[in-house]
Backbone as ProteinMPNN parsed JSONL, in Angstrom:
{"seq_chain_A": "XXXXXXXXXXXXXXXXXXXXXXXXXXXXXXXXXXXXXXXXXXXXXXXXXXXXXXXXXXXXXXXXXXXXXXXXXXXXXXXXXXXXXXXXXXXXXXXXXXXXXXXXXXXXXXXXXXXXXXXXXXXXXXXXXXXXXXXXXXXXXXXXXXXXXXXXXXXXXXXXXXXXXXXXXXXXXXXXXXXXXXXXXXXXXXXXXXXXXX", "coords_chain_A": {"N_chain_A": [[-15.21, 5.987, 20.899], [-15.1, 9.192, 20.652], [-16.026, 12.658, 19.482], [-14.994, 15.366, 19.619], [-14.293, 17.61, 18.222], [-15.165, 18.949, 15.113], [-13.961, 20.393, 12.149], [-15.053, 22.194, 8.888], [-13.761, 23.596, 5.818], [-14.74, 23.653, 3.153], [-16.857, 22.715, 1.988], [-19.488, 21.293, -0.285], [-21.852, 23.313, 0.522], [-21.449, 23.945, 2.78], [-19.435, 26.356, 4.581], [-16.643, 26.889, 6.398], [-17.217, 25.857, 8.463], [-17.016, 24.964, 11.954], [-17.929, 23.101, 14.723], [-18.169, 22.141, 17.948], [-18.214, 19.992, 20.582], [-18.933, 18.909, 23.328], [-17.611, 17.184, 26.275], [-18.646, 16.46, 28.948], [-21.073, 16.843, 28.364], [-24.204, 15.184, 29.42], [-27.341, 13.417, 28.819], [-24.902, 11.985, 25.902], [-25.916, 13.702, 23.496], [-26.228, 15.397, 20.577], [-28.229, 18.279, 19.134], [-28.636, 18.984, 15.899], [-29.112, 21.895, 13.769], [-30.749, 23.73, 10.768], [-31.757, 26.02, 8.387], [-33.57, 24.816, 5.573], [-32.013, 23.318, 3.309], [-29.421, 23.932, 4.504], [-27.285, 22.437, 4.491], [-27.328, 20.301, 6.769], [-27.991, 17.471, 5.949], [-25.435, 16.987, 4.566], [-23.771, 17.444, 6.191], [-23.734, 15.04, 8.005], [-23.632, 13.066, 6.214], [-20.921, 13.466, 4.726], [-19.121, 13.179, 7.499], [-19.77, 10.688, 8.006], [-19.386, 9.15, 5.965], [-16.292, 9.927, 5.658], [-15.223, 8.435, 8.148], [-16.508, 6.138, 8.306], [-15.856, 4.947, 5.844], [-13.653, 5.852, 4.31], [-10.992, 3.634, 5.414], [-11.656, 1.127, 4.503], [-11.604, -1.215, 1.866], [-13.698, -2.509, 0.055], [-15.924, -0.048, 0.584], [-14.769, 2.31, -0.481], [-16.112, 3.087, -3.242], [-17.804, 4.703, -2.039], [-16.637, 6.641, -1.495], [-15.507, 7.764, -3.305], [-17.675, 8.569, -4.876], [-18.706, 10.603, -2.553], [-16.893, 12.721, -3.237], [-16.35, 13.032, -5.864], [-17.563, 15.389, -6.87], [-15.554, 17.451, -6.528], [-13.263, 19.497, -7.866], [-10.189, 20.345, -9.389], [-8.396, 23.544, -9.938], [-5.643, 23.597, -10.056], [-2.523, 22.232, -10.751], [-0.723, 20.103, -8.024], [-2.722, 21.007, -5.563], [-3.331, 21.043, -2.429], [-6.509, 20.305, -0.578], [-7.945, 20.946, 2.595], [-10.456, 19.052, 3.496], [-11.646, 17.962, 5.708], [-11.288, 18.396, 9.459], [-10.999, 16.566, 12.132], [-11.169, 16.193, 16.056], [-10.374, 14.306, 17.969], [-11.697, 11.804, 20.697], [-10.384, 8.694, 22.168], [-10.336, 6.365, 23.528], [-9.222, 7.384, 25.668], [-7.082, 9.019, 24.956], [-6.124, 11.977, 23.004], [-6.851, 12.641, 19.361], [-6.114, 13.999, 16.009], [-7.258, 14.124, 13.339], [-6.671, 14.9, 10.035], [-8.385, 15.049, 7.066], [-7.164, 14.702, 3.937], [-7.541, 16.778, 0.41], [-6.339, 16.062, -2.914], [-5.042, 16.353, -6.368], [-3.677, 14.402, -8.594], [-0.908, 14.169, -8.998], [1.445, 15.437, -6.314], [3.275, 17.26, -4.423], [5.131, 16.865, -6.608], [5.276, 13.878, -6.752], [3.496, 11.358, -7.768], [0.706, 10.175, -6.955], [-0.716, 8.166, -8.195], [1.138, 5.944, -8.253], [0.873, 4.95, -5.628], [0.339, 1.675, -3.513], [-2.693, 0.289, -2.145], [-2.767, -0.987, 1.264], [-3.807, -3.83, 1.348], [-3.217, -4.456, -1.523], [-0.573, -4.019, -1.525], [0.05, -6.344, 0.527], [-0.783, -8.448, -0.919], [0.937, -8.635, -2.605], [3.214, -9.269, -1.388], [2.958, -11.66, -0.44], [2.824, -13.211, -2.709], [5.243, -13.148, -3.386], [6.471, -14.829, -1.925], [7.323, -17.482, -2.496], [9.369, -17.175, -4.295], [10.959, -15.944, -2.748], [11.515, -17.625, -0.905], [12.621, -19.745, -2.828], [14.914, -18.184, -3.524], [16.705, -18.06, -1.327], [16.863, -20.478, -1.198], [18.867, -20.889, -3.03], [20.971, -19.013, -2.193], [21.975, -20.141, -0.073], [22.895, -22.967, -1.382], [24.875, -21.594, -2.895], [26.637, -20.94, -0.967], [27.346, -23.556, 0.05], [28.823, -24.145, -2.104], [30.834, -22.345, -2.231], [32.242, -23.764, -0.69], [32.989, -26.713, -1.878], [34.582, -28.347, -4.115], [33.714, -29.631, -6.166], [31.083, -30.853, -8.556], [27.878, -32.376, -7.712], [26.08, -34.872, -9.355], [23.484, -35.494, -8.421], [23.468, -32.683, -6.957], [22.968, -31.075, -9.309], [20.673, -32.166, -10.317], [18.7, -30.79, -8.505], [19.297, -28.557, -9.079], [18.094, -28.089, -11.523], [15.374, -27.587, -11.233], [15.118, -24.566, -10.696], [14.857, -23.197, -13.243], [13.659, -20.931, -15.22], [13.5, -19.086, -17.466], [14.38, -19.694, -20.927], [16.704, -18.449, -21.497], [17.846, -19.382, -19.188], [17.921, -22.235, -18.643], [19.79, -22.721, -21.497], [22.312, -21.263, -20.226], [22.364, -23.559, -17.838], [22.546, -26.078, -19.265], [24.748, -25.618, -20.89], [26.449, -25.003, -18.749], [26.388, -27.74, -17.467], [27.113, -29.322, -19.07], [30.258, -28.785, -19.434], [30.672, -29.269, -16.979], [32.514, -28.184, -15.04], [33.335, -26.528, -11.369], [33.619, -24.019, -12.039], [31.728, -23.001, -13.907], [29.55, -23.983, -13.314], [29.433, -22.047, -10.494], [29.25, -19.754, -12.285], [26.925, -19.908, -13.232], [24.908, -20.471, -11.205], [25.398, -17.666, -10.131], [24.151, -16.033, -11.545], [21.054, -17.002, -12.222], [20.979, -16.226, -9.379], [20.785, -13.303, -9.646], [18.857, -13.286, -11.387], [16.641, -13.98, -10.01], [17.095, -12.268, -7.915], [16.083, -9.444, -9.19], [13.705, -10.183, -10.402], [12.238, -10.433, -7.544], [12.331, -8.105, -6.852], [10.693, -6.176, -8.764]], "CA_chain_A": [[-14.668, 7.158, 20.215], [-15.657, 10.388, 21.265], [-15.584, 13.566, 18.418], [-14.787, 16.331, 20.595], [-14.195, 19.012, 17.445], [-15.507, 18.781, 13.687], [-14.299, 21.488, 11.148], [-14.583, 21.995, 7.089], [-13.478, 24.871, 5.152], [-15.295, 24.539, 2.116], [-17.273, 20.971, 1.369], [-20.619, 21.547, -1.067], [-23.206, 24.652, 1.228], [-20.647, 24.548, 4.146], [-18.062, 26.972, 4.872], [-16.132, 27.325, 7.722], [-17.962, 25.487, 9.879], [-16.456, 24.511, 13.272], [-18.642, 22.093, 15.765], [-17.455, 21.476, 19.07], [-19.382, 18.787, 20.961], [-19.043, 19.193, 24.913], [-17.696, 15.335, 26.364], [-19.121, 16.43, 30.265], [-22.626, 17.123, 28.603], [-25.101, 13.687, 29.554], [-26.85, 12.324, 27.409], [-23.953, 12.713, 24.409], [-26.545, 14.031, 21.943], [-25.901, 17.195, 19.989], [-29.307, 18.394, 17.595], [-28.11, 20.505, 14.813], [-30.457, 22.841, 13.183], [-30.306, 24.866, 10.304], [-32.863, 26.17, 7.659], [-33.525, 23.416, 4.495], [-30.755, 23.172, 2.088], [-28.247, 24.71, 5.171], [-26.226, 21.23, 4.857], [-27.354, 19.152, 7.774], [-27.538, 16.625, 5.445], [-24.402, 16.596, 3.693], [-22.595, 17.003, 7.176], [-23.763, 13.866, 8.235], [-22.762, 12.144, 5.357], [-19.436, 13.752, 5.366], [-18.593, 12.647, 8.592], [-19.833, 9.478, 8.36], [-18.249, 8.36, 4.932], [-15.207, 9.829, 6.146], [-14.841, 7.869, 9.412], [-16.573, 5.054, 7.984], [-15.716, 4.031, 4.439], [-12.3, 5.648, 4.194], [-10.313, 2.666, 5.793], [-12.496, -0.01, 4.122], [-11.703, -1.131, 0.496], [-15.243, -2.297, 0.165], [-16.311, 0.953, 0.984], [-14.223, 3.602, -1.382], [-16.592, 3.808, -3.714], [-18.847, 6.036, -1.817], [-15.917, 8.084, -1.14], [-15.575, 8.012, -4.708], [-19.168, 9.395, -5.255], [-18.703, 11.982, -2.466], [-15.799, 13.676, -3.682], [-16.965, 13.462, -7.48], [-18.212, 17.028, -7.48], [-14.007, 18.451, -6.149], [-12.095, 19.907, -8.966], [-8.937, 21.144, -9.174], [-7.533, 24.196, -10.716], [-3.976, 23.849, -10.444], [-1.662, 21.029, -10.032], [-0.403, 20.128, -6.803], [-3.15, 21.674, -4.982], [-4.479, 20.686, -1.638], [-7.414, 20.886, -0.186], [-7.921, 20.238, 3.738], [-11.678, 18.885, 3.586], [-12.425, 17.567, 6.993], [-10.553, 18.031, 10.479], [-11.58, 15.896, 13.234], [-10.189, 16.335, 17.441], [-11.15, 12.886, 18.289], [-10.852, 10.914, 21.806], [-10.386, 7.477, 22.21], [-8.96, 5.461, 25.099], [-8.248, 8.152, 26.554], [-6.749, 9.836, 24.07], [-6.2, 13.003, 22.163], [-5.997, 12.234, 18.064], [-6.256, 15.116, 15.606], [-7.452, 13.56, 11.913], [-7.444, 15.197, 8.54], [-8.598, 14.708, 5.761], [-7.13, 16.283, 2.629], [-8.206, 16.177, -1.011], [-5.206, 16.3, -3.791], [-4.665, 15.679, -7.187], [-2.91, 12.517, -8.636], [0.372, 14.98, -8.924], [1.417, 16.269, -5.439], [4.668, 18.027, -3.864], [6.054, 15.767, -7.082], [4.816, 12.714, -6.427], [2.434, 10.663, -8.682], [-0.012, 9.436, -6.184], [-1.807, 6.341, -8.479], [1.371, 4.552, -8.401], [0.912, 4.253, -4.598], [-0.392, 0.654, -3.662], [-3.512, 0.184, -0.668], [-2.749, -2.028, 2.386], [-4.124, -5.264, 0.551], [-2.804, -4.83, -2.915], [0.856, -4.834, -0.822], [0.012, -7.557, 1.242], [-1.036, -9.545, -1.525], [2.151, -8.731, -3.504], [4.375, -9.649, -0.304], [2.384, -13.0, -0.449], [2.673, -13.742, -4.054], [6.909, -13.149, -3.481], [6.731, -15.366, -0.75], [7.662, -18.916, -3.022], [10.469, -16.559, -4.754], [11.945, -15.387, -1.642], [11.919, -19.153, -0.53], [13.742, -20.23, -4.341], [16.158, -16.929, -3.562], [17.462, -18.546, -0.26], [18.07, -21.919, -1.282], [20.198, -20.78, -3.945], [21.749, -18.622, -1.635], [22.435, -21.984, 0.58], [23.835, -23.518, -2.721], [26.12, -20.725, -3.045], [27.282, -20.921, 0.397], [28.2, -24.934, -0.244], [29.409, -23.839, -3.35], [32.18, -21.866, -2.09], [33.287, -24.538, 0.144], [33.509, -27.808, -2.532], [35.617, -28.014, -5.807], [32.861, -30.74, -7.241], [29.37, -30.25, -8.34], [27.643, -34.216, -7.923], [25.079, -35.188, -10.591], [22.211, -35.149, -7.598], [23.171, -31.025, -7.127], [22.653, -30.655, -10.89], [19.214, -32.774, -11.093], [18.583, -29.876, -7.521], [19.57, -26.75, -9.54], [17.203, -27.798, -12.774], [14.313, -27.275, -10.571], [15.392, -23.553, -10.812], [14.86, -23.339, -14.551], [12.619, -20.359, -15.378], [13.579, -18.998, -18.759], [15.023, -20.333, -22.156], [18.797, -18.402, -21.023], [18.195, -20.568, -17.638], [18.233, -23.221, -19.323], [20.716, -22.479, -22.143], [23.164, -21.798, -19.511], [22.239, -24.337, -17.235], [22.937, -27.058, -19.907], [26.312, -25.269, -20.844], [27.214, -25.379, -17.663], [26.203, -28.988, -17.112], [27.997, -30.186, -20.255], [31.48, -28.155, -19.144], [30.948, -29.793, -15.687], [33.458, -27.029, -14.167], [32.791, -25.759, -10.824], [33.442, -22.082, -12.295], [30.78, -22.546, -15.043], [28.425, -23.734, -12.116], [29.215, -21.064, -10.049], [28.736, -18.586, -13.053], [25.552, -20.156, -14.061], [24.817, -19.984, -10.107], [25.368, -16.472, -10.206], [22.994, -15.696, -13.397], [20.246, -17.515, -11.404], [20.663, -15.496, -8.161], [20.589, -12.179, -10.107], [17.783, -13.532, -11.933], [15.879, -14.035, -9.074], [16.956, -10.768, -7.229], [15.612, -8.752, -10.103], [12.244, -10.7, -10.221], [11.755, -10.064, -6.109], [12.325, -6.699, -6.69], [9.807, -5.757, -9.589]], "C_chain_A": [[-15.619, 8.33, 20.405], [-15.3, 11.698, 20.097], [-15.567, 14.963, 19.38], [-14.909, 17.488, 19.477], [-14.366, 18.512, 15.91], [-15.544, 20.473, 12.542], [-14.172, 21.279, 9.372], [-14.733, 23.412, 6.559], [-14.429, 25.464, 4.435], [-15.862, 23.151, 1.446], [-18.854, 21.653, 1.031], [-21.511, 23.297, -0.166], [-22.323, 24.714, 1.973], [-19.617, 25.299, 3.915], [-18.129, 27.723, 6.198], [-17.294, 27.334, 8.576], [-17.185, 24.865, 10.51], [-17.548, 24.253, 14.353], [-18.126, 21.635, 17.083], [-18.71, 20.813, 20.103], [-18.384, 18.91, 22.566], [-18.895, 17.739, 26.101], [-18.768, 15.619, 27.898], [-20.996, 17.056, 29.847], [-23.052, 15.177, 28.623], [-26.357, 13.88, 29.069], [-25.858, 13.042, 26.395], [-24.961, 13.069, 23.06], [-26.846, 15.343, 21.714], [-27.605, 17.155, 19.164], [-28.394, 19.389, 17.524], [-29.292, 20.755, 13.654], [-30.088, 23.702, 12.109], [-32.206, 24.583, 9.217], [-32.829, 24.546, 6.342], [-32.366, 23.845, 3.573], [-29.514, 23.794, 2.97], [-27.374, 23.583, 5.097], [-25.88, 20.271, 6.024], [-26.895, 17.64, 7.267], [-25.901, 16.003, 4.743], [-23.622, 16.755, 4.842], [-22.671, 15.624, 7.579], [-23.02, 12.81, 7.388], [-21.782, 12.154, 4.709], [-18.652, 12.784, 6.061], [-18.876, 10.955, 8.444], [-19.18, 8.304, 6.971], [-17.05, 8.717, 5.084], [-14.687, 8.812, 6.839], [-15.3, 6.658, 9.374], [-16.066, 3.912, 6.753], [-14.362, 4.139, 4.12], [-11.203, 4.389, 4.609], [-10.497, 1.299, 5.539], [-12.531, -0.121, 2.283], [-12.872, -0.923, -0.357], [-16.385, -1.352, 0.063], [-15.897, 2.216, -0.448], [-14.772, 3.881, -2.227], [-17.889, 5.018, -3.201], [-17.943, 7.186, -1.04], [-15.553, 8.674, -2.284], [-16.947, 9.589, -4.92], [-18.668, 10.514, -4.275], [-18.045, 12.937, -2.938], [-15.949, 13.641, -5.536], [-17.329, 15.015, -8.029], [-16.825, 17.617, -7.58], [-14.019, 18.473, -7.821], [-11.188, 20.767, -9.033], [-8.753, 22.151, -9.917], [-6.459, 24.597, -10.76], [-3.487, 22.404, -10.086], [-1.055, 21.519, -8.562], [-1.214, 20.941, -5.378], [-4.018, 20.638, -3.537], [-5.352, 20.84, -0.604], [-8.255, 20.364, 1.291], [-9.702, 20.09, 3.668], [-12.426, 18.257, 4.791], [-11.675, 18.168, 8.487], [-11.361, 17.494, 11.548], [-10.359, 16.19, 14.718], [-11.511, 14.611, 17.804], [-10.756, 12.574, 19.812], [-11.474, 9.952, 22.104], [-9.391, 6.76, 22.906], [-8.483, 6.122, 25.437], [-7.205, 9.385, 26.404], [-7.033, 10.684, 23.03], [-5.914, 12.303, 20.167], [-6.976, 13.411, 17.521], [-6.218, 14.057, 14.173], [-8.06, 14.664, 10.821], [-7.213, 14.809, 7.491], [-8.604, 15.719, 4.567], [-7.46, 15.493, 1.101], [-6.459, 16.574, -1.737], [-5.763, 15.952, -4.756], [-3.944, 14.942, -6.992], [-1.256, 13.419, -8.674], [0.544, 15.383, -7.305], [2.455, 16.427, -4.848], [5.504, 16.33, -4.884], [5.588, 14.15, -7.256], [3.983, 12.026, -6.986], [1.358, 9.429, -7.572], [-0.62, 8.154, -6.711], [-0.627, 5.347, -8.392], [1.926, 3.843, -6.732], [-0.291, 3.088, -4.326], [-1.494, 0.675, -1.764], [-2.739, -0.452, -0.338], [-2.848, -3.169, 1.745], [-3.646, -5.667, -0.862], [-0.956, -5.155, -2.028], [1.306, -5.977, -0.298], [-0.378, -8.694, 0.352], [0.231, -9.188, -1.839], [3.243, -9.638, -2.374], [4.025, -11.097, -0.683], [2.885, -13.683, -1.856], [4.437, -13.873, -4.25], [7.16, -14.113, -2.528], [7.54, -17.071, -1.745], [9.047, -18.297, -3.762], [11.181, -16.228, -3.916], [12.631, -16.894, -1.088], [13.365, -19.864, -1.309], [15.334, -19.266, -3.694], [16.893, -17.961, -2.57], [17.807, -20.095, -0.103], [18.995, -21.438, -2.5], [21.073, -20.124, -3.229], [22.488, -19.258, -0.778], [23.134, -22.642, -0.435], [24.672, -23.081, -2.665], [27.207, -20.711, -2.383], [28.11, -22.078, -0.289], [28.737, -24.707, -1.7], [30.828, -23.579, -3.336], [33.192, -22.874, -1.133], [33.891, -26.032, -0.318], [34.404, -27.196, -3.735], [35.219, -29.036, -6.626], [31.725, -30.068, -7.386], [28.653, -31.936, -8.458], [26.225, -34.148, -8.949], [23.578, -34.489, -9.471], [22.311, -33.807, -7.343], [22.832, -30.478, -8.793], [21.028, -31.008, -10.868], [18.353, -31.444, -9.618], [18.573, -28.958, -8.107], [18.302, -27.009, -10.674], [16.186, -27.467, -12.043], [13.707, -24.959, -10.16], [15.537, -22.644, -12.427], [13.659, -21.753, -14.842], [12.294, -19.704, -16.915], [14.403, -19.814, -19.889], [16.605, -19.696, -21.719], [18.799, -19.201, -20.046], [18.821, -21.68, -18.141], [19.27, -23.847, -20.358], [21.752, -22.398, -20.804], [23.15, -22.616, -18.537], [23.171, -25.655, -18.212], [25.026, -26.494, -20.38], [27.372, -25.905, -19.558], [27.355, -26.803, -16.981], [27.29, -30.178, -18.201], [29.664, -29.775, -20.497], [31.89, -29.013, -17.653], [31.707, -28.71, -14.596], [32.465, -26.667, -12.996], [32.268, -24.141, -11.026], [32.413, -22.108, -13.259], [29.771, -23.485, -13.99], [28.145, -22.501, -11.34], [28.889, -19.367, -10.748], [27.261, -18.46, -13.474], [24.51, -20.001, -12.506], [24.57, -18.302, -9.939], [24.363, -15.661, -10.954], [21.763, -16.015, -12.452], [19.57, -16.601, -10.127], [20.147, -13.802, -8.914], [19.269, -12.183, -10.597], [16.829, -13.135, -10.677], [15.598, -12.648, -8.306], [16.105, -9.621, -7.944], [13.886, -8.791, -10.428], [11.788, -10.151, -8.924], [11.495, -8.698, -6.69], [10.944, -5.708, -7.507], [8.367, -5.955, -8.831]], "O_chain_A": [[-16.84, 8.241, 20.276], [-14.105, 11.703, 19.802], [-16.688, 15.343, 19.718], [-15.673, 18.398, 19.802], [-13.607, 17.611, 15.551], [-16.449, 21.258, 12.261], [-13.453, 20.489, 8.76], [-15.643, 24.195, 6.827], [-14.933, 26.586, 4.477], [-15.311, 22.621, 0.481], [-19.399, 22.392, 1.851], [-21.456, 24.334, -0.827], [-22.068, 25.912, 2.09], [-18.825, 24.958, 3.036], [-18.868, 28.508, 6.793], [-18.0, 28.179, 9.126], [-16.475, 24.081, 9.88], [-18.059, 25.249, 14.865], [-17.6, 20.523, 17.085], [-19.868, 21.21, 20.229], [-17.155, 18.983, 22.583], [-19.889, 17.311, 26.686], [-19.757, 14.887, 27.918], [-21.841, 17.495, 30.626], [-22.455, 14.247, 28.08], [-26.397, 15.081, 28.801], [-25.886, 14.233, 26.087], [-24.745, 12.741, 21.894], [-27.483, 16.167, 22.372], [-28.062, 16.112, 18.695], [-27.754, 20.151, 18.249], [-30.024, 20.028, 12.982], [-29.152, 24.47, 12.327], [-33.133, 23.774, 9.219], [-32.133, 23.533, 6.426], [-32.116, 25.028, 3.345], [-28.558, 24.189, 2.303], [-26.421, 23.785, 5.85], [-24.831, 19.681, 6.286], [-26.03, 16.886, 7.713], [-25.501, 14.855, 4.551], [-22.543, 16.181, 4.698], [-21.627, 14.977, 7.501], [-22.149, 12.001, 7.705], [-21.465, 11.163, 4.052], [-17.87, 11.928, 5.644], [-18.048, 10.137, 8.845], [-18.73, 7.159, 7.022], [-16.303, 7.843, 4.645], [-13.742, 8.196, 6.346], [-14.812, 5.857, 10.171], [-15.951, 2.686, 6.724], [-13.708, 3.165, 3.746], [-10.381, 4.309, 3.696], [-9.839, 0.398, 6.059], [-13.21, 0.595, 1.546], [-13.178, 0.012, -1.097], [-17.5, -1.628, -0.378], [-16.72, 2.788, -1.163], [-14.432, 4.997, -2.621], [-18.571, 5.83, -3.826], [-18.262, 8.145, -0.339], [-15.298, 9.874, -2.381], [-16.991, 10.814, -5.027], [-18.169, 11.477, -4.858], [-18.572, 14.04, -3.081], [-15.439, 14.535, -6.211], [-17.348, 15.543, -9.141], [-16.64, 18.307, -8.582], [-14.56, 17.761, -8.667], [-11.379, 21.946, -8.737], [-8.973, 21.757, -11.062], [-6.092, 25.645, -11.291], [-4.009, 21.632, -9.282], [-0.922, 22.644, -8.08], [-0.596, 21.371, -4.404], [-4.946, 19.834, -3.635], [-4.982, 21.537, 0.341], [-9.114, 19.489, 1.186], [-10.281, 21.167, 3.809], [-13.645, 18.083, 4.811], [-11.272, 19.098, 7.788], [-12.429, 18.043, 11.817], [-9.144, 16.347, 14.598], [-12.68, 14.227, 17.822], [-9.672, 12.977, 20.234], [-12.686, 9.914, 22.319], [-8.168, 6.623, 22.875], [-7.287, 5.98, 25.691], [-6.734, 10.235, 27.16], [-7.916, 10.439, 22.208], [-4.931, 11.636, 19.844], [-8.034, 13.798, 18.019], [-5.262, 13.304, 13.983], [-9.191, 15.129, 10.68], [-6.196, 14.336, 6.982], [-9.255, 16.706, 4.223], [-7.575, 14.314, 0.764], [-5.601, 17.224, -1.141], [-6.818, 15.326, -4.653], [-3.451, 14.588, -5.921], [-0.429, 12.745, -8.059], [-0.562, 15.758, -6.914], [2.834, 15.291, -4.561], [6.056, 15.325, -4.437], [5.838, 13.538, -8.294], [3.116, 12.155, -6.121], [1.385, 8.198, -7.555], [-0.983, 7.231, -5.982], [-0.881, 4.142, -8.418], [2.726, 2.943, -6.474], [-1.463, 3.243, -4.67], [-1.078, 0.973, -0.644], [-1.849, -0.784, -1.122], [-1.743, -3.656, 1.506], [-3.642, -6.811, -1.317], [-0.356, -6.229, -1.997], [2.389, -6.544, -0.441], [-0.322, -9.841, 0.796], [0.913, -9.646, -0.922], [3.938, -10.584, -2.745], [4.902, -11.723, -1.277], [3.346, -14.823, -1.807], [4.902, -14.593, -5.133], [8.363, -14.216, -2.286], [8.493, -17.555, -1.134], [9.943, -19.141, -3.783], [12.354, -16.154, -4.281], [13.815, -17.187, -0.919], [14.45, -20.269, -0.892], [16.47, -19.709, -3.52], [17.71, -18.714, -3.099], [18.565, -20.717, 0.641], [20.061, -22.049, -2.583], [22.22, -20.507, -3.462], [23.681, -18.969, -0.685], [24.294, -22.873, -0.094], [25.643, -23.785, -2.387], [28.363, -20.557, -2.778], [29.133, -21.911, -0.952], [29.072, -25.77, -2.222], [31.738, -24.121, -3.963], [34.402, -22.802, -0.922], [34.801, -26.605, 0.282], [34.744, -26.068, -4.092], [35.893, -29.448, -7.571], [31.317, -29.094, -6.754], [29.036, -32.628, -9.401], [25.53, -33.138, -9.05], [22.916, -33.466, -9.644], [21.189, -33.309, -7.435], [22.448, -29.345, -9.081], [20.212, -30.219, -11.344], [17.178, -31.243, -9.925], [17.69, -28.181, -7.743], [17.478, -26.096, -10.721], [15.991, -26.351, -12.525], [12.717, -24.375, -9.722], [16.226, -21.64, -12.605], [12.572, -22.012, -14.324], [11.193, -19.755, -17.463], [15.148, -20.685, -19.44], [17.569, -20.457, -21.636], [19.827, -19.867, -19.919], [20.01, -21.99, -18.07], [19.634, -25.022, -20.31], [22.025, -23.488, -20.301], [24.265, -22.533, -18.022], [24.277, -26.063, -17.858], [26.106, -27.027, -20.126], [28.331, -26.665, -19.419], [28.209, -27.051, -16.129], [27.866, -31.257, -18.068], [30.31, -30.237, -21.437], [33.026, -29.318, -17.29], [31.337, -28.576, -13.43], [31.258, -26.501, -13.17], [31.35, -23.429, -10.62], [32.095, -20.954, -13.546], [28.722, -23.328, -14.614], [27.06, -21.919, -11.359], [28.524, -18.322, -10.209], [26.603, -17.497, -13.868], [23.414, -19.455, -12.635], [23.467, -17.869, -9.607], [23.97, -14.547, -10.609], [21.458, -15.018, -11.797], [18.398, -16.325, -9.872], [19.084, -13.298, -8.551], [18.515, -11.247, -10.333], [16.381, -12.0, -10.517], [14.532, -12.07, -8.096], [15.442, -8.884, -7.214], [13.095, -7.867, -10.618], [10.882, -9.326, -9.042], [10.349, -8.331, -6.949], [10.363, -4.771, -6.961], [7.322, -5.631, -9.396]]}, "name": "protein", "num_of_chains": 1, "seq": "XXXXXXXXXXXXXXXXXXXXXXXXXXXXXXXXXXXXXXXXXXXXXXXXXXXXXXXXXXXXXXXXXXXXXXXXXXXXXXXXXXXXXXXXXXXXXXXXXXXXXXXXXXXXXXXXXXXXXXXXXXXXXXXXXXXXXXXXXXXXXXXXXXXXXXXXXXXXXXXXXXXXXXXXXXXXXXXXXXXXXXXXXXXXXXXXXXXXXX"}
C-alpha cells in the first residue's frame, strides 16, 4: 500500500494540510519538518490509528481516545477528518474518514451493529433457522395427509418453547384433528418467524 495523497481540514494544530508523497521518488521516505508543537506528532498518530485500528475491534479504543477531544455543535453535523488517495495492487482507492454524531441525515447510528456482533447474531439464529425448516417440511407433509400418527406428535413436542406452545400443542393433541394440527402448526411457524426476525 502506497499513500500517494494525505489531507485534514481541521484535526487538533492542523489545518488544511495536504501531503502528497511522490511514488517515482527511491528510497519511499518522506521527512516532515515543522517547528515543536506544529503537529508532526499528532499526524503520525492520525494516520496511523486511522489505517490501523479503525478496522480492528481490538483496536477502537484508541480511536476512541483520539477523537475524545471532537465536539459537536449541531445535530447531524459532519465532519470530514482524514482523506487518504491510496494505491494498492495497482490501484487507485480514495478513503475518508468522517466524524458524526450518533443522529445523522436521520438515522440513529448506535443502533448499527459491527461486522462481528452480526456475524455472531447470524450464528446464534443458525439452530432456529434449522427448527424453522423442519416445520416448514412438516407443513409441506401436512398438506398432503388427512392423519397426524402418534410418532409426528411425539416429533412436533420437541418444538415446545413457551407455555401457549404447549397449551395449544396439548389441545391440539387431545382434539386429534388434522385442522387443529395444522392450526397449532401454523402458531409454531409464526412463532418461530417472529423469533428469527428480532
Amino acid at each position: 500500500m502506497f499513500i500517494k495523497k494525505n489531507s485534514i481540514a481541521n484535526f487538533r494544530v492542523l489545518k488544511d494540510i495536504e501531503i502528497q508523497f511522490e511514488e517515482e521518488f527511491t528510497p519511499t521516505l518522506f521527512p516532515l519538518g515543522s517547528l515543536n508543537g506544529g503537529g508532526k506528532s499528532t499526524l503520525l498518530q492520525l494516520v496511523f490509528t486511522l489505517l490501523h485500528c479503525s478496522f480492528n475491534k481490538q483496536r477502537h479504543q484508541y480511536l476512541v481516545n483520539l477523537l475524545s477531544t471532537l465536539t459537536f455543535t449541531k445535530r447531524d453535523t459532519v465532519t470530514t477528518l482524514e482523506k487518504f488517495e491510496i494505491r494498492h495492487d495497482d490501484k487507485a482507492f480514495d478513503l475518508e474518514f468522517i466524524v458524526s454524531d450518533n443522529n445523522f441525515e436521520g438515522q440513529n447510528l448506535n443502533v448499527f451493529l459491527d461486522i462481528e456482533e452480526l456475524e455472531q447474531k447470524l450464528e446464534e439464529n443458525k439452530p432456529l433457522k434449522a427448527k424453522y425448516s423442519s416445520l416448514l417440511k412438516l407443513e409441506e407433509e401436512m398438506n398432503t395427509s388427512n392423519r397426524v400418527s402418534p410418532l409426528r406428535w411425539l416429533e412436533l413436542s420437541q418444538y415446545l418453547n413457551s407455555k401457549t406452545d404447549r397449551e395449544l400443542y396439548e389441545i391440539a393433541r387431545n382434539h386429534g384433528t388434522v385442522d387443529e394440527y395444522k392450526k397449532w402448526l401454523d402458531h409454531l411457524l409464526r412463532s418461530y418467524n417472529s423469533n428469527a426476525e428480532s
